[in-house]
N, C-alpha and C positions, 0 to 999 in steps of 0.2 A: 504494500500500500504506500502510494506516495503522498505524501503530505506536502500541500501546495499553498501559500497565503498569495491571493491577487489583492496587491495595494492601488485602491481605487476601482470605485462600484456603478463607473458609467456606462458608455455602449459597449466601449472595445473590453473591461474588466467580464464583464458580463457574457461578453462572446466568446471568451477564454476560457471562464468559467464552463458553459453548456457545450464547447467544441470538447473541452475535457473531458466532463463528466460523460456524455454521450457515448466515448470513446469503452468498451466494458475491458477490451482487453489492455488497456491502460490504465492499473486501477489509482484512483485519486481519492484523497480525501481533502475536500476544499473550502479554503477559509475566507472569504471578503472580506475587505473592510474597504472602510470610507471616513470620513471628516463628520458625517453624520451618519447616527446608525441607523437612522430611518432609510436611508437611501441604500445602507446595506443590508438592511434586512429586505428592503425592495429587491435586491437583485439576488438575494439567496431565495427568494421567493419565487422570481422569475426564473431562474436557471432550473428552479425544481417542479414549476411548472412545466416547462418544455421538456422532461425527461419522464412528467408524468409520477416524479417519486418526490416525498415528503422525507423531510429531517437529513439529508445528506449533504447540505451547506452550511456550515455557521458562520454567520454576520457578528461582525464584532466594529468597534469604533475607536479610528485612527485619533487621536489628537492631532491638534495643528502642528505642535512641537513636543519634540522629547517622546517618550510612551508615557503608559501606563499601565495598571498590574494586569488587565484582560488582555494588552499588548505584548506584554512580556511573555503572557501564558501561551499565547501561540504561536509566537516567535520561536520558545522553547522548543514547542513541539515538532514543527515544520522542517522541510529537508529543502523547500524549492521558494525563492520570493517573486513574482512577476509583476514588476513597475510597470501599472496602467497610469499613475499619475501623472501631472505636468512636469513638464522636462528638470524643470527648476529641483524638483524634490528627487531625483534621481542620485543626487550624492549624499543625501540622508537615509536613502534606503539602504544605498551599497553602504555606510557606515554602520547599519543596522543589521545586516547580512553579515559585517566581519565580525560583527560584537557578539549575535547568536549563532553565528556559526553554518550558514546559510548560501547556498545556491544564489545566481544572482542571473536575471534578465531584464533589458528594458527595451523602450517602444525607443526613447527620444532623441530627434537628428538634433539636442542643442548642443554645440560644438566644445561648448566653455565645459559643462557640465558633466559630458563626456569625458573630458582627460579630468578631471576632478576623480570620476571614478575610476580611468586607470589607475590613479595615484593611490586610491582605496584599494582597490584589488590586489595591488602589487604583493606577490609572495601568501597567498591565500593559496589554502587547499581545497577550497571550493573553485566552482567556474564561475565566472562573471559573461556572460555573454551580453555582449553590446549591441542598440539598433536593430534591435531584430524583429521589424513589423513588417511593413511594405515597401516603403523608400523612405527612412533605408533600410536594408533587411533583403526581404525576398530577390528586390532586385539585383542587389547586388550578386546573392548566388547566383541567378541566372546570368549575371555577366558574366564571373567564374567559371560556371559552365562552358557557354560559348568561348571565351576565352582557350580552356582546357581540351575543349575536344578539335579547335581548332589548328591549334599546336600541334597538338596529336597526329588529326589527321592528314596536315598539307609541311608534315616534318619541320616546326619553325618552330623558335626558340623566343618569338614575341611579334607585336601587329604592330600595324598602324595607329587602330583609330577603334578603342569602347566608348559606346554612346549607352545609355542606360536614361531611359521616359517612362513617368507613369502622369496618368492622370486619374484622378477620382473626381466623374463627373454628374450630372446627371442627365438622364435621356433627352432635356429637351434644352436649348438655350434662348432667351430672352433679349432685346435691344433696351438698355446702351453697353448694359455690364456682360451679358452673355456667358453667366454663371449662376451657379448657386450651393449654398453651404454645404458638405454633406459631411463636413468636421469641423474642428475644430477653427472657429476664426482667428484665433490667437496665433494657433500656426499657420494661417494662411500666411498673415501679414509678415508671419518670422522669416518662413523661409524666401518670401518676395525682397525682404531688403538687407537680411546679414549676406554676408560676402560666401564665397563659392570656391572649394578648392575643388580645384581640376586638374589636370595636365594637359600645357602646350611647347611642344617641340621637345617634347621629354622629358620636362621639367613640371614640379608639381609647384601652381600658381595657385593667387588668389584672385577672382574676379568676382567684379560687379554684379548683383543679383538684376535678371531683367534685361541684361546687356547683350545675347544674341537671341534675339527671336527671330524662327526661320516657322515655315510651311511644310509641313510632310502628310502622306496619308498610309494611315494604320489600318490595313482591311476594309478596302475603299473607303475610310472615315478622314476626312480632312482633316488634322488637326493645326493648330500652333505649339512651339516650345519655346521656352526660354528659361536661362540658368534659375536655378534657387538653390537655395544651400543645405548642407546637409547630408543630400541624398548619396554621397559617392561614398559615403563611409569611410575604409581605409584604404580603398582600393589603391588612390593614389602613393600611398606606401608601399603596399603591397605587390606595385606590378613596376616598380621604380626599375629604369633600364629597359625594361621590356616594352613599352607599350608607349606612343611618339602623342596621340592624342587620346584624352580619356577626360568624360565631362557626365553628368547627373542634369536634366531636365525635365520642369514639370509639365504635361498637355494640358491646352486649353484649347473651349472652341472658339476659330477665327471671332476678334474685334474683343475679346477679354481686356487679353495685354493691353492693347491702345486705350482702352475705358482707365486700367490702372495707372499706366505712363500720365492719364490726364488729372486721375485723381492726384496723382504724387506730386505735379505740376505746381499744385496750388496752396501745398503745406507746408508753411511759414518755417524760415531756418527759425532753428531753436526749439521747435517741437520734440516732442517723443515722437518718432515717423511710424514709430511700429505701431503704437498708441491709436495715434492720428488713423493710420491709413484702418486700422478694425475697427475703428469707432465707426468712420464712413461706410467702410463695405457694409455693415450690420445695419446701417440705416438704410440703405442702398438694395441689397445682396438675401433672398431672402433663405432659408433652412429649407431642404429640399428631405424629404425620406427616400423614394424611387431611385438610384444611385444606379451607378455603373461603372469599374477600373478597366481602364484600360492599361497595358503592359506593354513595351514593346523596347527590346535588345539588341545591338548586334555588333559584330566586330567586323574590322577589313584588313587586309593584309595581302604581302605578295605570298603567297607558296613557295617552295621548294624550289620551283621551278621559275619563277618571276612571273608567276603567273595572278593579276588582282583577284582576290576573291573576298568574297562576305560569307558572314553567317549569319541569321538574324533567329530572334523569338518575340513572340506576341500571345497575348492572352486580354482576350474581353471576358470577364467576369460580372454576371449580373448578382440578385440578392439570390439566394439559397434559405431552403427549410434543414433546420437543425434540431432534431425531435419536434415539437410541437410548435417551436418559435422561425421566422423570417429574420432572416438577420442581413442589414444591408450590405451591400456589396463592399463599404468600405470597413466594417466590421469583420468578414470574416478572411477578408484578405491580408487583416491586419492579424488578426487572432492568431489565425494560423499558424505562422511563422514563430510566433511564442508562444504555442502550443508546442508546436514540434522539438523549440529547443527545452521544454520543459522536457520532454522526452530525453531528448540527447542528454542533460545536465544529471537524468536517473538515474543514467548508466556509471556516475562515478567518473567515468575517464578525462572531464576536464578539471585543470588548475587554474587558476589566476585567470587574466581577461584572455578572452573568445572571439576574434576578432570575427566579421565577416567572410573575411578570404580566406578562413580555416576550417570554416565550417565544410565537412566533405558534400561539395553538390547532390552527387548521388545521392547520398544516403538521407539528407534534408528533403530535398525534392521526390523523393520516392516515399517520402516518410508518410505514416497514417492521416495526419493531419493536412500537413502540406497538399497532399496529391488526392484528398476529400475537396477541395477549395480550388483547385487550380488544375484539376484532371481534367478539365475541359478546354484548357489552354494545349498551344501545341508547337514544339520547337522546332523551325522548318529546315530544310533539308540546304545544306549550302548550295550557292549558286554561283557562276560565274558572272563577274559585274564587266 
């Protein structure tokens, strides 16, 4: 039996929860909490309605700061912690993880907060897995992926050029902003204006979030991209030497960007921009349920033979039923992913921090959870460009 605390009892804690629990040959026993415990007894509530069984979640209530002795009690008990909370509280879980002796996973691309917690990890006999939702997270294994079988299979020792795009949108888009919420607006705005590491010309850079917007189309679907941050994880460490371009952007549909480029236009130096620009969209921008991710990967390079080629992957994900509940498209795409490292972290075999580019592809992407969520996606066959 695995003992699991998900810290934070919103959409994505919640989809974690019931992707778990759903799972019989993954056995869990699982704890919520939240800031209020009304809102966790709400989703212990929820999770055990969708699996149809009563008493197999216990809701318990985070303090804002420090714990307290129902905290301590489960902390004690627990082998696994999964950071659903806002990015900010991610180096007080992992302090909390080292102190009871705990597993460690989170969602957050916040950059700062991140190396905070490798700093926490360092030399821990637990694993800490980092980023591991959807961007960043899933995508990044698929770039791994395509990265690894392409090597492989055209005898090269590194490419040109990993591009890695998700968007989470919704089916339909609107005039002037041609979006709408289907997360969190706090990280809309984050990742639209902190800066963007990348790689250009082989070198791992930092750019302007917003600063190349191009046109592509994903499975005859039009889209737009442009940089935001976060999304590349470590890759740019990770493929240091080998790989000449490598960049993380978000999809939007055509005339998004331009609506933002106008909003940001007009927010007074000295503002909070991050502030500024989600207070707008939220006045603006309305909360959408009906969701849909779009995915799309690929790498290019010459061959063995000097020959250009690509590889690419895509995946449209709409909402899915998980026991008795609907869970948005942006929910289980996120879950998933830490779900499955909940899995890997079971087995014992990791130490200290877990980076993205470590995680063995295969075995993530074939995993129970992973390939529940994303078996409908498909990794296309290379091609000659």
């Amino acid at each position: 039996m695995n003992k699991i605390v998900i810290a934070g009892a919103g959409g994505i804690g919640r989809a974690v929860g019931l992707i778990l629990a759903e799972n019989k040959e993954f056995e869990t026993k699982i704890f919520i909490g939240d800031l209020y415990l009304r809102v966790a007894k709400e989703a212990a509530q929820w999770i055990e309605e969708g699996l149809g069984e009563i008493g197999d979640v216990t809701p318990f209530n985070m303090p804002a700061e420090g714990v307290d002795d129902e905290m301590i009690e489960v902390l004690k008990t627990a082998d696994i912690l999964l950071d659903c909370l806002p990015g900010s509280q991610a180096p007080r879980m992992a302090k909390l993880c080292r102190e009871y002796d705990l597993h460690y996973a989170n969602l957050t691309e916040y950059v700062k907060e991140t190396n905070e917690v490798i700093e926490i990890a360092e030399g821990s006999d637990r694993g800490f897995v980092l980023q591991t939702g959807l961007a960043p997270g899933f995508i990044n294994v698929l770039g791994m992926k395509l990265f690894n079988d392409f090597c492989a299979q055209h005898g090269v020792n590194g490419i040109d050029k990993m591009s890695m795009k998700v968007g989470a949108l919704t089916k339909h888009a609107r005039a002037p902003h041609f979006y709408g919420f289907t997360w969190s607006p706090v990280g809309v705005a984050t990742e639209y204006l902190k800066p963007c590491v990348a790689v250009r010309n082989g070198e791992k850079v930092l750019l302007p979030a917003l600063s190349e917007r191009q046109t592509l189309i994903v499975d005859g679907l039009t889209l737009e991209d442009n940089l935001t941050s976060g999304g590349a994880a470590d890759l740019p460490d990770a493929l240091a030497g080998r790989v000449t371009t490598l960049d993380y952007k978000t999809l939007r549909f055509p005339g998004h960007y331009q609506w933002v480029d106008n909003v940001l236009a007009v927010i007074p130096e000295g503002e909070d921009r991050v502030k500024r620009l989600q207070f707008i969209m939220q006045a603006f921008v309305p909360m959408i349920e009906e969701d849909q991710v779009i995915i799309y990967a690929s790498v290019q390079g010459n061959d063995k033979d000097g020959n250009l080629r690509a590889m690419e992957g895509s995946y449209r994900i709409l909402p899915m039923k998980v026991g008795t509940k609907m869970l948005r498209a942006i929910q289980s795409t996120t879950a998933a992913p830490l779900a499955e490292c909940a899995r890997m972290l079971a087995t014992g075999k990791w130490k200290g921090v877990v980076f993205q580019s470590e995680l063995d592809p295969e075995s993530f992407m074939n995993g129970p959870f992973v390939s529940m969520v994303y078996g409908g996606g498909k990794v296309k066959e290379p091609m000659v460009v």
